[in-house]
C-alpha positions in Angstrom: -19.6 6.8 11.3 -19.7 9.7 13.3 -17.7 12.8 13.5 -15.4 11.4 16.4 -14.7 8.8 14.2 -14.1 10.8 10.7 -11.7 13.2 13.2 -9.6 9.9 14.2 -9.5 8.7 10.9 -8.6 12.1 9.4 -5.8 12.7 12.0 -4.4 9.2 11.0 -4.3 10.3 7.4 -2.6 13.6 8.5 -5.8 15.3 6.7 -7.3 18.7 7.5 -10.8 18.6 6.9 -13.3 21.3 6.9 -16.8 20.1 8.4 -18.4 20.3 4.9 -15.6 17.6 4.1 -16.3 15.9 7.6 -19.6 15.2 6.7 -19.1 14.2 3.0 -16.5 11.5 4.6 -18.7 10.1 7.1 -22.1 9.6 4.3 -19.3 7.8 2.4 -17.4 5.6 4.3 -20.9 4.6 6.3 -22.5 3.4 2.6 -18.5 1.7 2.5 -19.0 -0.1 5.8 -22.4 -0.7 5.2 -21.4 -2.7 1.8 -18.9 -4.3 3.9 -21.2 -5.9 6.2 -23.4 -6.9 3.8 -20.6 -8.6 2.1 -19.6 -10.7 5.3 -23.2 -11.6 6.0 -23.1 -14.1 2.7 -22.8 -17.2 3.9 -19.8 -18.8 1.7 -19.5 -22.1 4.2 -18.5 -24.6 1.6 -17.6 -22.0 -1.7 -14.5 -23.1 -3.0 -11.9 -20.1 -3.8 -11.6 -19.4 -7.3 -8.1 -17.9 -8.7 -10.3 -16.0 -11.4 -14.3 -15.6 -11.5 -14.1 -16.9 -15.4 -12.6 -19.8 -13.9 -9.3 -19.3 -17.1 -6.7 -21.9 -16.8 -3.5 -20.5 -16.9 -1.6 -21.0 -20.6 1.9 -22.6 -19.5 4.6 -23.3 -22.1 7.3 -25.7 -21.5 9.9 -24.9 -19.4 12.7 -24.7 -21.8 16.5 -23.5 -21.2 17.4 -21.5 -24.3 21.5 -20.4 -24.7 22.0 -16.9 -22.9 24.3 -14.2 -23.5 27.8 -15.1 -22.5 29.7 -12.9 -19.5 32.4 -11.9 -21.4 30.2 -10.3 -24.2 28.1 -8.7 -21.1 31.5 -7.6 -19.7 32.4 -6.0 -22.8 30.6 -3.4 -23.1 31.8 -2.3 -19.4 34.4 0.6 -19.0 36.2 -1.4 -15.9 35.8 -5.1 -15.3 37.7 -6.9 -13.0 37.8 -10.2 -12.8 34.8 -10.8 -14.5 32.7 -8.4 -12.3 31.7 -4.5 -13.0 34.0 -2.2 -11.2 31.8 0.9 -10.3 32.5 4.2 -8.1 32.6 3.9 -4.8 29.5 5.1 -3.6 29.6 5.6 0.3 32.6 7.0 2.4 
């Protein structure tokens, strides 16, 4: 990349940079591009997408209801129900 560039980017990113920094950047995000287009020049034509690289299957357990808590024992711990729903301050005018 070249200075332009890093000063286009840095203004983007609302960052002052000195020239030291300026140059630091633009060594860094060249290697980053640079490993970038290496990684698009693999050909992947016919790689099937994996969800994880240690191709784990996911662990499922049955999908089970189990009893919840009731509403009025929920409720009961509110200091103002009405009902059956919270009443809270208001909030906006």
């Amino acid at each position: 990349m070249n200075a332009e560039e890093i000063e286009k980017v840095a203004h983007l990113a609302r960052l002052g940079l000195s020239e030291q920094e300026r140059k630091a950047y633009a060594a860094e995000l060249s290697r980053i591009l640079g490993l970038v287009s290496q990684m698009n020049a693999v050909a992947t034509e016919g790689v099937e997408p994996m969800t994880h690289p240690d191709e784990a299957a996911l662990r499922l357990r049955a999908d089970v209801a189990i009893p919840g808590v009731s509403r009025e024992r929920l409720l009961a711990g509110a200091p103002q129900t009405e009902r059956g729903l919270y009443l809270v301050p208001k909030v906006l005018e």
